[in-house]
C-alpha positions in Angstrom: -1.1 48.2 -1.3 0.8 45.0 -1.1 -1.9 43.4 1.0 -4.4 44.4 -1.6 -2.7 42.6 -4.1 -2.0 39.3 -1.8 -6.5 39.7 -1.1 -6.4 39.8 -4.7 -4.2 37.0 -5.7 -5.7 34.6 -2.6 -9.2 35.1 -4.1 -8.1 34.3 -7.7 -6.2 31.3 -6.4 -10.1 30.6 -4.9 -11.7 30.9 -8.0 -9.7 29.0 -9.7 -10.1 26.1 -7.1 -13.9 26.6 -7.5 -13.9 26.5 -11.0 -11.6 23.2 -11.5 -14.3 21.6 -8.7 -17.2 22.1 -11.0 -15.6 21.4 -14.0 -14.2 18.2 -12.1 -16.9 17.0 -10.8 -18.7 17.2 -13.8 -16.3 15.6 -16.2 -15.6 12.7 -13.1 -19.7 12.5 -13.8 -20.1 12.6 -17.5 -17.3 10.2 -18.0 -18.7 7.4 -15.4 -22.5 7.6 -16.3 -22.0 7.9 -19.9 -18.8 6.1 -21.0 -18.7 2.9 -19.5 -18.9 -1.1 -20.5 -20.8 -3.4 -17.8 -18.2 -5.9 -16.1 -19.1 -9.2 -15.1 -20.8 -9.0 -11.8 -23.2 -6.4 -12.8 -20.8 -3.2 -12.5 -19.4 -1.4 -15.1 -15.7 0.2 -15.9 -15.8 3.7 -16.9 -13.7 6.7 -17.8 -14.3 8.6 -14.5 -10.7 7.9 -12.5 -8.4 9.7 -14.9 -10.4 12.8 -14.5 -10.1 12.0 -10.6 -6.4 11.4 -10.9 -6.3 14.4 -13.2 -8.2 16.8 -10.8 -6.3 15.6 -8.0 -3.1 16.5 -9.3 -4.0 20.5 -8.6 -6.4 21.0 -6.4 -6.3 20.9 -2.4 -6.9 17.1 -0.9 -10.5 18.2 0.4 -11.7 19.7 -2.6 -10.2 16.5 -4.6 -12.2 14.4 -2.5 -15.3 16.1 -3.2 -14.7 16.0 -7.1 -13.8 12.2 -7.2 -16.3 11.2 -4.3 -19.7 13.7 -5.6 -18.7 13.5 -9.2 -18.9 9.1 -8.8 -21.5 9.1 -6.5 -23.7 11.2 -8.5 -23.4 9.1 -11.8 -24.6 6.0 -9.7 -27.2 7.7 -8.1 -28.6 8.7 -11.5 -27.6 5.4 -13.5 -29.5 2.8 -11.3 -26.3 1.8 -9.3 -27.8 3.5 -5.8 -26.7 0.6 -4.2 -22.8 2.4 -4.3 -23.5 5.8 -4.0 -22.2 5.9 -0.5 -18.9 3.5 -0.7 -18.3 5.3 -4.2 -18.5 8.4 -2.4 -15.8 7.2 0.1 -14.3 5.1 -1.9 -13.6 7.9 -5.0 -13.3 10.3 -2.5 -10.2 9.4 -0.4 -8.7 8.5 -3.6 -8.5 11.9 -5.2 -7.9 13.4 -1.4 -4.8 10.7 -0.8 -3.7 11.4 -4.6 -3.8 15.1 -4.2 -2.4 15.5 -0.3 0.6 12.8 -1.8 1.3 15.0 -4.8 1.1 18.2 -2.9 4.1 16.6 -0.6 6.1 16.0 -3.9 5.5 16.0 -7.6 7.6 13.1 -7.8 5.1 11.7 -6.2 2.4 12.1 -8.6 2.6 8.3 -10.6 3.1 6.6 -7.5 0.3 9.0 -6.1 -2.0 6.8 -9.1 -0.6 3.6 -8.2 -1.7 4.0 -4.2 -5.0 5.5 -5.3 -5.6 2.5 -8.0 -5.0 0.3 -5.2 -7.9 2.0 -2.8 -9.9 1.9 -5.4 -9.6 -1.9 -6.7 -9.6 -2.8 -2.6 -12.4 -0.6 -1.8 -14.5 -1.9 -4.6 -13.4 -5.3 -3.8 -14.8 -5.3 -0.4 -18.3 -3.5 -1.7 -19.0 -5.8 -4.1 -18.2 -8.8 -1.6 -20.6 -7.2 0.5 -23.4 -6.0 -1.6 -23.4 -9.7 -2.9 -22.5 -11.7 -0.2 -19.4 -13.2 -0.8 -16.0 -12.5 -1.0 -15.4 -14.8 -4.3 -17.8 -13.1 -5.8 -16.4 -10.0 -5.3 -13.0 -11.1 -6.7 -14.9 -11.1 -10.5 -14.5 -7.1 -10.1 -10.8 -7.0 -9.6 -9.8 -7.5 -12.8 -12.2 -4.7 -14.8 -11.0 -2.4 -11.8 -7.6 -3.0 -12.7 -8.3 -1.8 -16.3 -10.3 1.3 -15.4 -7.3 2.0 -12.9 -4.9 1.5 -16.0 -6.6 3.5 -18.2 -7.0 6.2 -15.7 -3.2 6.4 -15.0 -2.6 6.9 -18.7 -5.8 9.6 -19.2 -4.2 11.5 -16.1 -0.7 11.3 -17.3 -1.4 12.4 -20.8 -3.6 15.4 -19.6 -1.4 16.5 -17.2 0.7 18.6 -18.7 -1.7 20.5 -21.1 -3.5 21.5 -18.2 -0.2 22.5 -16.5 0.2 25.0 -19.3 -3.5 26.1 -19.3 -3.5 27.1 -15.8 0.1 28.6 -16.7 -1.4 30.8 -18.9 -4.6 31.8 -16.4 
């Protein structure tokens, strides 16, 4: 009997993981292609990284990089920014897989988990936009819009955080 109920509990726990990668990736996708403001060198900031942060926070590092990586990806893909589907994929990806394999070490890791995963992001997109336009002074224009979106995610993660905590509680 008691490995019945450890079958049944490890296939819940599954489910759940399942679930919050679909609904992950698309809120990570809703919020980037559909709430965002163009930045100066033809990008845009969006909404997408505190559902990436926020995802991260509970679900295993792999499955965190798929929601932050397919969620992104997808929204440029599908909003005429092809151009980054692949770094965004890599990019977002290893961001909500380093956020989610930090805070699984330690929950007091969890805001400097954002800060390190806010700083991938602002490099990584530093570097793709120095390459996708051909210069690495262009691609300074994008640091400061990527700082905002990182800011903005922090707080969307941090304030979510914990009514999510109690809704999973309560699952």
């Amino acid at each position: 009997m008691h490995g019945r109920k450890r079958g049944t509990q490890m296939k819940k726990n599954e489910t759940q993981e399942l679930v919050l990668a679909a609904l992950g990736i698309a809120l990570v996708y809703i919020t980037t292609m559909f709430i965002k403001l163009p930045n100066s060198i033809g990008g845009y900031l969006n909404l997408g990284d505190g559902f990436i942060l926020l995802f991260a926070g509970f679900l295993h590092p792999f499955t965190a990089f798929l929601v932050g990586g397919i969620g992104s990806a997808l929204a440029d893909l599908t909003g005429g920014y092809g151009a980054y589907a692949i770094a965004t994929l890599l990019i977002k990806g290893i961001e909500g897989g380093l956020i989610a394999l930090l805070i699984r070490q330690s929950a007091r890791l969890r805001f400097p988990s954002y800060l390190i995963g806010a700083l991938i992001m602002i490099a990584g997109y530093y570097v793709t936009d120095s390459l996708l336009n051909a210069s690495w002074i262009v691609g300074l224009g994008g640091i400061p819009g990527n700082i905002v979106q990182a800011a903005a995610g922090i707080l969307i993660a941090a304030a979510a955080t914990p009514l999510v905590r109690k809704l999973l509680k309560q699952g």
